[in-house]
Each structure stands twice: as C-alpha cells, then as structure tokens.
C-alpha positions in Angstrom: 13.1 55.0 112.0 12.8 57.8 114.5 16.0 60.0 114.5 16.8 59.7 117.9 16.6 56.0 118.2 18.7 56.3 114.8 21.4 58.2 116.6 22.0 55.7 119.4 21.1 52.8 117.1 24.4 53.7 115.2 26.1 55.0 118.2 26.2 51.9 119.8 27.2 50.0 116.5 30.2 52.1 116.4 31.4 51.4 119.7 30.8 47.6 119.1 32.5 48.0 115.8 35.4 49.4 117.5 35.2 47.5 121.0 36.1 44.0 119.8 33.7 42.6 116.7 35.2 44.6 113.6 38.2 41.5 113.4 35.1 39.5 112.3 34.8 41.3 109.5 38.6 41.7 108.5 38.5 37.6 108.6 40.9 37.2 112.1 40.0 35.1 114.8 41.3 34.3 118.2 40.5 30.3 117.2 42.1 30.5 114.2 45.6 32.5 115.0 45.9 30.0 118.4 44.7 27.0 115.7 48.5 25.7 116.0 48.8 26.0 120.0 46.2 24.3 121.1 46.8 23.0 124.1 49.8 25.0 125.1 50.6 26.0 128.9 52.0 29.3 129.5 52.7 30.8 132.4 52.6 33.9 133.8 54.2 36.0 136.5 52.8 39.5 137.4 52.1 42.2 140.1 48.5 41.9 141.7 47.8 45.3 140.6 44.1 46.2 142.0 42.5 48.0 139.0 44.4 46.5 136.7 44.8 42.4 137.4 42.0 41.4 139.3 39.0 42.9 137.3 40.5 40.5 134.7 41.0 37.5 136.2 37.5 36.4 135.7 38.2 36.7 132.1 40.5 34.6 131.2 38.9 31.7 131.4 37.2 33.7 127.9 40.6 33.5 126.8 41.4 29.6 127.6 38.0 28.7 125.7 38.6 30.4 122.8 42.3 29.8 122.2 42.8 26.3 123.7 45.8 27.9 125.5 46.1 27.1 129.7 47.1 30.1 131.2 49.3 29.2 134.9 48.9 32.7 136.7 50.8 33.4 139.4 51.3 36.9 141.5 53.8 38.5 143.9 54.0 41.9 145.2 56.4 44.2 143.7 59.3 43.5 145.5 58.7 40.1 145.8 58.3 40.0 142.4 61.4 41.9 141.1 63.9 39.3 143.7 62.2 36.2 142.1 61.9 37.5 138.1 65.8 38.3 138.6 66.5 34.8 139.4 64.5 32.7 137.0 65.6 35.0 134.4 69.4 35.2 135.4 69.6 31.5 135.6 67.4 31.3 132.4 65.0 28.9 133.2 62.5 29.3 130.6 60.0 28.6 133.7 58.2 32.0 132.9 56.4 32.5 129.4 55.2 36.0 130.3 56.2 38.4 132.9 55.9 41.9 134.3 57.7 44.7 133.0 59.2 47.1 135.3 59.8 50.2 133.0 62.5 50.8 135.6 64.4 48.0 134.8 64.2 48.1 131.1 67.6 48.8 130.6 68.7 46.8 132.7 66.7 43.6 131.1 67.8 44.6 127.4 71.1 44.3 127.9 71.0 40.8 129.8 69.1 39.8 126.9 66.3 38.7 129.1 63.3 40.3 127.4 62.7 39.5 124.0 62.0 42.2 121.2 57.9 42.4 120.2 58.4 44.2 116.7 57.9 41.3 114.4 54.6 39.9 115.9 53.5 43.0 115.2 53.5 42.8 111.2 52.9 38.5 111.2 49.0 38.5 109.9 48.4 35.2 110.9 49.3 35.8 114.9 48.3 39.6 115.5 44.7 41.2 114.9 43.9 44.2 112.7 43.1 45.6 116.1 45.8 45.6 117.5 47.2 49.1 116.5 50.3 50.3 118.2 49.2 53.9 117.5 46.4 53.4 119.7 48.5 53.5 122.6 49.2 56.5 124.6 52.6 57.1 123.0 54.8 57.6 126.3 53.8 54.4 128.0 55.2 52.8 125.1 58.5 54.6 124.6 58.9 53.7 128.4 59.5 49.8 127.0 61.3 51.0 123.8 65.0 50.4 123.6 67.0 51.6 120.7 63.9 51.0 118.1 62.5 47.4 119.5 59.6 47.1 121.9 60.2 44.7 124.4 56.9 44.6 126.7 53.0 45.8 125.8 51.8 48.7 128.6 48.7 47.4 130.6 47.9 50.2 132.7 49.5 53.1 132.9 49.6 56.8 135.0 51.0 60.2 135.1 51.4 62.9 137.3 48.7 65.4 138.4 47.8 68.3 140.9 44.3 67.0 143.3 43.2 69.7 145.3 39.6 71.0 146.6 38.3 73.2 145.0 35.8 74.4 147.9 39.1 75.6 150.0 40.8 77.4 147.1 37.2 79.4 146.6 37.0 80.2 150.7 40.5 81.8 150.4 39.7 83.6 146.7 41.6 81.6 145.3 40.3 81.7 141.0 41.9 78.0 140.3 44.0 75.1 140.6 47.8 76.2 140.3 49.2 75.9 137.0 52.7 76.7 137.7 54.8 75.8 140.7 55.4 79.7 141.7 51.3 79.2 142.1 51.7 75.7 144.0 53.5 78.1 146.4 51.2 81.0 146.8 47.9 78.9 147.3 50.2 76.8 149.8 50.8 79.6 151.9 46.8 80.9 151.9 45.4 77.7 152.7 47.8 76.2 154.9 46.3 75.5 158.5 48.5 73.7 160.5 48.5 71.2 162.2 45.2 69.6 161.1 45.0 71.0 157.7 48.2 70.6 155.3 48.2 73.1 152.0 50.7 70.8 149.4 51.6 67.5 150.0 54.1 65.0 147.7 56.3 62.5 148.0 59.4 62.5 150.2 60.7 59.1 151.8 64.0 58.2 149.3 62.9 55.7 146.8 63.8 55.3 142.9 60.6 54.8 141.8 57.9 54.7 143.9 59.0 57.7 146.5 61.0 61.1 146.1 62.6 60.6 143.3 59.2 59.8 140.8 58.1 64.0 141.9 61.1 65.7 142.5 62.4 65.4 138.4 59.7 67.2 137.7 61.0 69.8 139.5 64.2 69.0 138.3 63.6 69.8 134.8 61.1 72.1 135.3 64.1 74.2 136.5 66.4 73.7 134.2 68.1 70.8 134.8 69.1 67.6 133.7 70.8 64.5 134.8 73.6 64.8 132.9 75.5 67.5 130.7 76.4 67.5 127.1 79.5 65.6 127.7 77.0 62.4 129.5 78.4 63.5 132.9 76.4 63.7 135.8 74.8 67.1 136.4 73.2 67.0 139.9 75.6 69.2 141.2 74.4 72.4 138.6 72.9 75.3 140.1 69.6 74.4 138.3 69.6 71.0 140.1 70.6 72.7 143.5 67.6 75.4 143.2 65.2 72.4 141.9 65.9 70.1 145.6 65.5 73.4 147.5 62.5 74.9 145.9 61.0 71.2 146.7 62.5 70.3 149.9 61.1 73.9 151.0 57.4 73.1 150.0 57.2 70.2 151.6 58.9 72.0 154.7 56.7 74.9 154.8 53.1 73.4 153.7 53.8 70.1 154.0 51.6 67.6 156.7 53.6 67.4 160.4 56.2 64.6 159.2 55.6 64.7 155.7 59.4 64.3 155.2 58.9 60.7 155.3 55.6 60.5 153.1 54.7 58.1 150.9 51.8 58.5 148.4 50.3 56.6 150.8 50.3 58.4 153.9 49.5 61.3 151.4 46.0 60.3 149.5 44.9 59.4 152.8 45.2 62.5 154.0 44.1 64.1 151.0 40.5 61.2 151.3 40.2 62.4 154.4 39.9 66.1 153.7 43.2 67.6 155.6 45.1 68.1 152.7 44.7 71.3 150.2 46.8 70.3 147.1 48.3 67.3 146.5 50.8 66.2 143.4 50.9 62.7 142.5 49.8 59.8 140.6 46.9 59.9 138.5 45.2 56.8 139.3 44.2 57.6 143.3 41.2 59.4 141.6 39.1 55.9 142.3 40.3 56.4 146.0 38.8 59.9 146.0 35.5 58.8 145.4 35.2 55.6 147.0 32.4 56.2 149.7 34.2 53.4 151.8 37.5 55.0 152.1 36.9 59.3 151.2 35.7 61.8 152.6 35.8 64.1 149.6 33.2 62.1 147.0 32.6 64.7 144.8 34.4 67.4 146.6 37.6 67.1 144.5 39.3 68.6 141.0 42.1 67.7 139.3 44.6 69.5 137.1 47.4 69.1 134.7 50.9 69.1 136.1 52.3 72.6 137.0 55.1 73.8 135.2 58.7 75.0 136.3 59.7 78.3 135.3 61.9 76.6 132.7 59.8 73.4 131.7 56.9 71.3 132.1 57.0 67.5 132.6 55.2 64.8 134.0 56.0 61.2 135.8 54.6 58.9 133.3 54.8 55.3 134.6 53.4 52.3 132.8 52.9 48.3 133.6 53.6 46.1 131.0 53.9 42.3 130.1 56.9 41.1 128.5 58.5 37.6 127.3 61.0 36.0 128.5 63.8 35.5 125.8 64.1 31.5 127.2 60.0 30.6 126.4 59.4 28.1 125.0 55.9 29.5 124.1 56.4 32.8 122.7 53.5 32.6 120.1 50.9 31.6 122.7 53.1 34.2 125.2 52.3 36.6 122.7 48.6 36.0 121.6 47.4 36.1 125.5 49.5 39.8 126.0 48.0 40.5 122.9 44.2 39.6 124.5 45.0 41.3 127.8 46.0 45.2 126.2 42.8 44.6 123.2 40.6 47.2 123.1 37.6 44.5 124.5 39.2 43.7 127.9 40.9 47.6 128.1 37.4 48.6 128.1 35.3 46.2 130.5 38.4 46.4 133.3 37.8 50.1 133.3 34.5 50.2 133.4 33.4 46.9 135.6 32.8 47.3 139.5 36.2 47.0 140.7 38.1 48.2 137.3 40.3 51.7 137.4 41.0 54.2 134.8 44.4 54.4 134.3 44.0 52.3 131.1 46.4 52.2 127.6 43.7 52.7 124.8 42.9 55.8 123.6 40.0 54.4 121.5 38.6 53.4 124.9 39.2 56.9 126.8 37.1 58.0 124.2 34.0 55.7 124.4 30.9 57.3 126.2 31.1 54.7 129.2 34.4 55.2 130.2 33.6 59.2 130.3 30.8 58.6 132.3 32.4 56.8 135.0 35.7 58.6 135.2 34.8 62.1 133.7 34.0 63.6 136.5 36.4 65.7 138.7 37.9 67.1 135.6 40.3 63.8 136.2 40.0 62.9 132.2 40.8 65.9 131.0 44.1 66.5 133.9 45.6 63.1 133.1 45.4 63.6 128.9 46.5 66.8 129.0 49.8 66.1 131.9 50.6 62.9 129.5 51.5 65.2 126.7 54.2 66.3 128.6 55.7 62.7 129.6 59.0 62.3 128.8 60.9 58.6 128.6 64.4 59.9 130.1 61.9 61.6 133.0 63.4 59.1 135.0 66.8 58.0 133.6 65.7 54.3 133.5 68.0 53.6 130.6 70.9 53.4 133.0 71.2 49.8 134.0 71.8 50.7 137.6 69.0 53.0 137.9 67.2 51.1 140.5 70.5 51.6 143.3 71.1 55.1 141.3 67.3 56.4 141.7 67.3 55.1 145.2 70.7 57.1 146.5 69.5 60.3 144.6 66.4 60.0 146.6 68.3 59.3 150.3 70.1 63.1 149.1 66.9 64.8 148.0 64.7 63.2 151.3 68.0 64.3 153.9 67.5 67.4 152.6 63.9 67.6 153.0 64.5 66.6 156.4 66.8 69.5 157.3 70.2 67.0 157.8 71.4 69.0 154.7 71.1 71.7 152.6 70.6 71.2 149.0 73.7 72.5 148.5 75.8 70.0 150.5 74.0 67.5 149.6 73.9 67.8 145.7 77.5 67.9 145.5 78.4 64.8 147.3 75.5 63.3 145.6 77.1 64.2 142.2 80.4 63.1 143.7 79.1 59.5 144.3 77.3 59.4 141.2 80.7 60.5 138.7 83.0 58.0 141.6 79.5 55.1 140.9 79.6 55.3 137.1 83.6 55.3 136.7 83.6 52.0 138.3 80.8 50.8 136.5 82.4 51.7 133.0 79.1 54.2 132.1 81.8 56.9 130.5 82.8 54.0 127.5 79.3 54.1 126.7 77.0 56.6 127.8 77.6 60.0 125.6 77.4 58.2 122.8 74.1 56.5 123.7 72.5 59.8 124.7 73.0 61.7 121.8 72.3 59.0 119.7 68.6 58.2 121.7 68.1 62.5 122.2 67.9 61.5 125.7 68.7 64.1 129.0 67.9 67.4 127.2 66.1 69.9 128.8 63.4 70.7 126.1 62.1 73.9 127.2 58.0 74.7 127.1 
C-alpha cells in the first residue's frame, strides 16, 4: 500500500478507534448495559443551550433505539429553569430523572441532598463504558461539580475566560501583541481608544453573580492579591488588595470602556466587538462561533484570541461548566445515568462540535485533539487561548461553595457595578460591602462552619503565579 494512503488509512482508524467503536472490542454495549431498562421513561429538564442542546437533539432518537429507554425532554431558559428545578426538587417530586446543573448552586443542592453522588456508577462494569474516562475531562469543569470528594453532575459544555481583540488595530498603533498582563490591557487601551465610535477594552459590568460583573472582576480580584475571605474564613472584600482590584477594574471600564458600558452585559459587548468598534474584549470563550458567523460579524477572520492576562500578583480564569445531574428522588437513576453517560461520550462530544450548528466549548479532550475539531475551531488562535487560560481555572474562582452564593455573588456585583458607575468609590463601597457580607453570614450561621470547611477543601487561597 502506498505510504500516504497508509498514513490516513490508519489515521482515520485511530480516530474511529477512539471516537465511539473501541467499546466493541472491550465487549460493552449500549443494548446490553440498558438490557434491564427497557422500556423505562426518563425525563429530563435542561437549559436550551444553542451549541450545546440543540445540535443533539436529533440524536437522541439514536439513543431511544439502541437502549429502549424514552427520553421526556423538556427546556426552560435559565431563570426559568432555576424557579421551577427549586420547586420540584424542594417538594421532592421525583418528577425529574435528570436535570441541569448550575455549578453555582452546587453547594447549595448538596446540602439539600437534592443531587445525588455519581462516584459509584463510575466503577459498576455492567452500567458504565470503558470509554467513559473521567480523566478525559478537562479537570476544572469537573471540580466545579465536586463536593468534598463525590461528583454530583457530568460537565456538557464548558468555557473559560479569554482576551478577543483585533489584531489589525493593535499592528496600526505598533502595537507587537495581544496583552498578556493587565498593566498591558491598560497601555493598548489607552493607544487604541477612539471614542465614541471605537471602544479600546470592553467587559462585563451590570451586577450579576454569575452571568455579569462578578464572573470578570475575580479575576482581577485575585490577580491582585486578594481573596474572598482571610485565614480565619472571614470575609476579606474590605483588604486593600480587594479595594485596588474594583478600582483598577472599575477604571478600565471607565476610561476605555464603550459610552455606557457601565451597564454591559456580554451581550451588548460581543456585539460590539462583531461589529468591529471594540479593540479588546475579555470574556467568555465560546462567542468565538459569533466572531465568525457571516450572518452576525463583521470581523470573519479579522480576530485573535489570547490567554487570560494576569494580575500583578496572580493569574486566573472564569471557568464555567453545564452539567447534568440526578435528582436524589428518581426513580430511574440507572437509565438517568446511562443517557448522561451517552450525552458527555466522546461520539456525541465530537459530532455536536463539529455538525452545522454545533460550538466548541466541548468537555473531551480526546476530541479537542481530533483533526476535525482543529480544523473548524483552530483558527483565530481560539484553541490554543482557551487550553492554555483553563490551566489557570480555579473551583473557588467564584465562591460557589457558599450556599447563598447566588444572593451573595449578586450583592457583590451591585458594589463593584455602583462603583463602576461613579455612585462610589471602591473604597466606600468595599467596606459596606464587607460590612453586609460579615452582618449576611452571622445570621446565616457561616462562622460554625466555614473555616473549618475551607481549610479542609484548600479553598480561598491566593496561589500566587
């Protein structure tokens, strides 16, 4: 046989090898693990996540043939979603087999006892592939749904946080590069800043726990040297690190920000950036696919990414995951557990990222590394921006672990945002923030548990680069 055809001849039996057919030859089968739930109904509740639900949809009638099981789907938007999930599982209906995940509300979830613990499907022969390889996973997005050793949900799709900027504006000012540190953020800023039609940085600032302010602005947070909390598990927002990390933000946003870009969203912001008025921006990994839609950009091909710049003190990165979890009251955990199984394999991983329609921010590394998927999101220098910022993901990024982290991340943000807005200075409003926070967690009986639990989980410690 000809060399060449040799190569790709083996090359392509390798990727099937690894894609989905090697469980042939390790004697597992989808028929025969689901054998004993045949026709079983299980439903599920879950987000309508663009690039990351509907490219699968169409497969899981694959699934249904070849288990026997039904699958109910049903989807709400996120909010929706949290109000209802909080209800059926509060009142423990059972109604739910499979649900969404929030990595927000973890805490929260473990100790209602609502989500129940994955680890020993993972070692039962009979009900979990050969494939399915925890390790295979990027490692943060699963220590995002890890609580004190147990799993408790399987990441789908998953994100971190990156600099977008074009490059073409950066080379007109003689600029070498993308900024690598957030002194650098600065400097370009200031050179390529054009107001008002032209913005040089733009990131999140409307007050939000999770999906606004308060996702960016910990990166600046530790990347100055703070922390949420001190040694003692008291709140810390009040330290001069934590002071200097809101004002260096706020004062970005101020200076090179977009005209209102006080009350930006990410996505006020990747329009702008799609549009071509926006220099730098600092976000979420996954608006790459935005960037070069034809339909909806602007800046096809026009755009770079980087790794997230660092702090003086540390470098860190907003890793956020979707996962599936089981409701502790199902009645179908097995099935529950062979169809979240189905949806994170390696097979269906690969053909939603790399279908019409599908989006990159995927959970298997085996699959970041096949030649299709590098093809279609390689370019940009997106790939290698996202792997590289994920090493620097951190679980307690956002201190999720906190029960009330939801009303907590949301009240830290209405400080941070009044201060972007000029209504404070960081100062001020850092100190009555810490103030509420210490008066919040007295009430809510945090000081019985929490130092303990921190040093115990390493959590809150500012690991410097």
């Amino acid at each position: 046989m000809n060399k060449k055809y040799y190569f790709v001849f083996s090359l392509i039996l390798v990727s099937l090898l690894c894609l989905g057919f090697s469980t042939i030859a390790l004697g597992w089968s989808w028929e025969e693990a689901s054998e004993p739930y045949k026709g079983t109904t299980i439903n599920v509740l879950t987000i309508p996540h663009p690039t990351a639900i509907e490219p699968v949809k169409p497969l899981i009638q694959e699934f249904e043939k070849m288990t026997g099981i039904k699958v109910n789907m049903e989807y709400l938007e996120r909010v929706s979603l949290g109000t209802k999930q909080e209800m059926e599982l509060g009142a423990h209906t059972g109604a739910y087999d499979v649900m969404h995940m929030d990595t927000s509300k973890l805490s929260r979830y473990y100790r209602a006892d609502w989500a129940y613990p994955l680890n020993d499907f993972f070692d039962d022969p009979k009900l979990t592939s050969p494939e399915f390889v925890l390790d295979d996973f990027v490692k943060i997005y699963v220590d995002l749904v890890t609580m004190e050793g147990k799993i408790f949900g399987i990441p789908f799709t998953g994100e971190s946080t990156i600099i977008f900027y074009l490059p073409q504006v950066l080379e007109e000012k003689g600029i070498a590069g993308p900024p690598s540190t957030f002194e650098e953020i600065e400097d370009i800023a200031a050179k390529i800043h054009n107001p008002p039609d032209f913005a040089g940085f733009g990131t999140r600032a409307r007050r939000g726990e999770g999906m606004n302010v308060s996702c960016n602005w910990a990166a600046w947070l530790w990347g100055y040297g703070g922390s949420y909390f001190d040694e003692n598990g008291k709140p810390a927002l009040d330290s001069p690190e934590a002071i200097l990390a809101t004002q260096k933000y706020a004062e970005l946003i101020q200076k090179y920000g977009p005209p209102g870009g006080g009350d930006f969203t990410h996505y006020e912001l990747y329009t702008l950036f799609a549009q071509g008025n926006l220099g730098m921006y600092l976000d979420a990994s996954v608006f790459n696919g935005i960037f070069e839609d034809k339909t909806k950009s602007s800046v096809v091909g026009k755009w770079d990414a980087a790794p997230v710049p660092a702090g003086p003190k540390n470098r860190t990165t907003s890793a956020y995951s979707h996962a599936m979890m089981i409701a502790n009251d199902s009645k179908n955990k097995e099935a529950a557990w062979l169809f979240i199984q189905w949806f994170t394999s390696k097979d269906v991983q690969f053909r939603s990222s790399t279908i019409e329609g599908g989006g990159p921010g995927i959970v298997r590394l085996s699959v970041m590394e096949t030649p299709e998927y590098i093809a279609k999101w390689g370019s940009n220098n997106w790939i290698n921006a996202n792997v590289e910022s994920l090493k620097y993901g951190r679980s307690d990024y956002r201190p999720t672990y906190l029960p009330d982290w939801p009303q907590i991340g949301d009240t830290i943000g209405a400080y941070v945002q009044e201060v972007i807005v000029g209504e404070k200075n960081a100062e001020t409003a850092m100190t009555e923030l810490n103030k509420w926070l210490i008066e919040f967690m007295d009430e809510k009986g945090y000081p019985d548990w929490l130092p303990n639990f921190l040093k115990e989980n390493n959590l809150d410690i500012n690991r410097n680069m």
